[in-house]
C-alpha positions as CSV (number, residue, x, y, z in Angstrom):
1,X,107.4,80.7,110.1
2,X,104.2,82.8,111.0
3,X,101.3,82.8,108.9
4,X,101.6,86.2,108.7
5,X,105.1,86.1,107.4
6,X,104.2,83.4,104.9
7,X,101.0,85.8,103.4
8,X,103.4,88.8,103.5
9,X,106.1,87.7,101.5
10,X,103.4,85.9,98.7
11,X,101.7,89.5,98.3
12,X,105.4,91.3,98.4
13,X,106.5,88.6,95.8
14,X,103.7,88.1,93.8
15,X,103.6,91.8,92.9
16,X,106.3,92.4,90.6
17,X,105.6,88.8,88.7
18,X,101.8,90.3,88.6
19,X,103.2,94.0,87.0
20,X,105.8,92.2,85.1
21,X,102.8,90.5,83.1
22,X,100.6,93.3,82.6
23,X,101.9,96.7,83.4
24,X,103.8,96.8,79.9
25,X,103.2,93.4,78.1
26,X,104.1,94.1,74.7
27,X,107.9,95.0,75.8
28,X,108.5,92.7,79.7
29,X,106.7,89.5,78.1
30,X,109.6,89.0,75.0
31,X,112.2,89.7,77.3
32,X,110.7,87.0,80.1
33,X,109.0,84.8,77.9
34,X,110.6,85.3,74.4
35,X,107.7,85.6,72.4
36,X,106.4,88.7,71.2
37,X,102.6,90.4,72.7
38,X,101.0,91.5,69.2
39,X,97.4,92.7,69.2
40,X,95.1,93.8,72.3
41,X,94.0,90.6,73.0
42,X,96.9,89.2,74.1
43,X,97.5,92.0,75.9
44,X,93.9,91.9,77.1
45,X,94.7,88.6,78.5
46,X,98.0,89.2,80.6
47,X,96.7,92.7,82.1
48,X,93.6,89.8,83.1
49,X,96.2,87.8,84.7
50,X,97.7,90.9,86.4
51,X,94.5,92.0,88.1
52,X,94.2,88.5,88.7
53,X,97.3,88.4,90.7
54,X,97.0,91.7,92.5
55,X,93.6,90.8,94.0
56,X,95.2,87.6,95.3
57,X,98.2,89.6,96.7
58,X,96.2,92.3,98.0
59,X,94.0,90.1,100.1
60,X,97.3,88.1,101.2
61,X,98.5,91.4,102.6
62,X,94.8,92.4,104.3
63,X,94.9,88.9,105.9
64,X,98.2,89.1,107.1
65,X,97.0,92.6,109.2
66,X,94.0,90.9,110.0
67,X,94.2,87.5,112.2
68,X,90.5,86.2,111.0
69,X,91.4,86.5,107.4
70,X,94.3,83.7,108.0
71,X,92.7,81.0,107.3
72,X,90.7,81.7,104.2
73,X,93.6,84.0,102.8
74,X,96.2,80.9,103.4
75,X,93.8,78.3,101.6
76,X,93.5,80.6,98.8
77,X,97.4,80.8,98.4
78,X,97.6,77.2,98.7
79,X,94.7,76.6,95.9
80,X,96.4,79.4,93.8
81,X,99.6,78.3,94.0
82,X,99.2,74.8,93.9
83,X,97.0,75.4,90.9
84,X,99.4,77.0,88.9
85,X,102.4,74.5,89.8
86,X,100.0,71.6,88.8
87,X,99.5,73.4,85.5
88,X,103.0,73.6,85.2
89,X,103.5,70.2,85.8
90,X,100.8,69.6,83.3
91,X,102.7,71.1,80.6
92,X,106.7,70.0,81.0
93,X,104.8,66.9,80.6
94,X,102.9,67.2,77.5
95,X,104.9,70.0,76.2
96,X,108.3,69.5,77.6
97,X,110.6,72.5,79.7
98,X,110.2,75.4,79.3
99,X,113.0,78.1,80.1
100,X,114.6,79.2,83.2
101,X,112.5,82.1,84.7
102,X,109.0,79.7,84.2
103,X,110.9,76.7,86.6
104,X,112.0,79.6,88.6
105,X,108.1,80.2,88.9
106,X,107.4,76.7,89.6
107,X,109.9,75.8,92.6
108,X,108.3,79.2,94.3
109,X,104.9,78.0,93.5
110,X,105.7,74.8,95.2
111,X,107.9,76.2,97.9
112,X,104.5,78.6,98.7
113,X,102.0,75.9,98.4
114,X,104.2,74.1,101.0
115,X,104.2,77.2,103.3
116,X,100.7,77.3,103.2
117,X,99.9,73.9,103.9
118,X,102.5,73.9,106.9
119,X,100.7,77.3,108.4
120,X,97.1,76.0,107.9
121,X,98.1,73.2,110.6
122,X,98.8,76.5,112.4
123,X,96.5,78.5,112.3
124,X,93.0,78.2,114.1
């Protein structure tokens, strides 16, 4: 699988988890999550996390037209991706499992982290 491929499909996927957190939080995040949003600072965070996640996607996507952004763009996919699975982790430890769409969130996390690791032995 090309680099290229692998950065592609993280910005395609990453951008409907990103709006699904903070386009509209106070009605996506109790049907995802099952708690409710109340008050703008929870909101405040989430639309955080979303601009958060859209930089990372959009710079996947830039890197993936632009050979010399490869490298950095597929280290930053393995950092963030790898970063949240480990938080993950983290917390079905201390806190125990969470529901379905969360370890959903976690194998693609991994899976990615794993892509990226594979295409930074292949990419100069």
């Amino acid at each position: 699988m090309s680099a290229r491929f692998v950065l592609l499909l993280a910005a395609v996927g990453l951008v409907p988890i990103a709006l699904s957190y903070g386009l509209m939080p106070g009605s996506s995040i109790p049907v995802l999550l099952g708690f409710p949003v109340e008050g703008t600072n929870q909101t405040h965070v989430f639309r955080a996390v979303m601009g958060l996640y859209l930089a990372n996607a959009l710079f996947w996507l830039a890197a993936a037209l632009k050979p010399e952004l490869q490298r950095p763009a597929l280290w930053i996919l393995f950092l963030f991706m790898s970063g949240l699975a480990v938080g993950r982790l983290l917390s079905i430890l201390i806190d125990g499992v969470p529901n379905g769409i969360l370890l959903f969130y976690l194998a693609a996390e991994i899976a990615f982290a794993a892509l990226a690791a594979v295409s930074l032995t292949k990419v100069q």
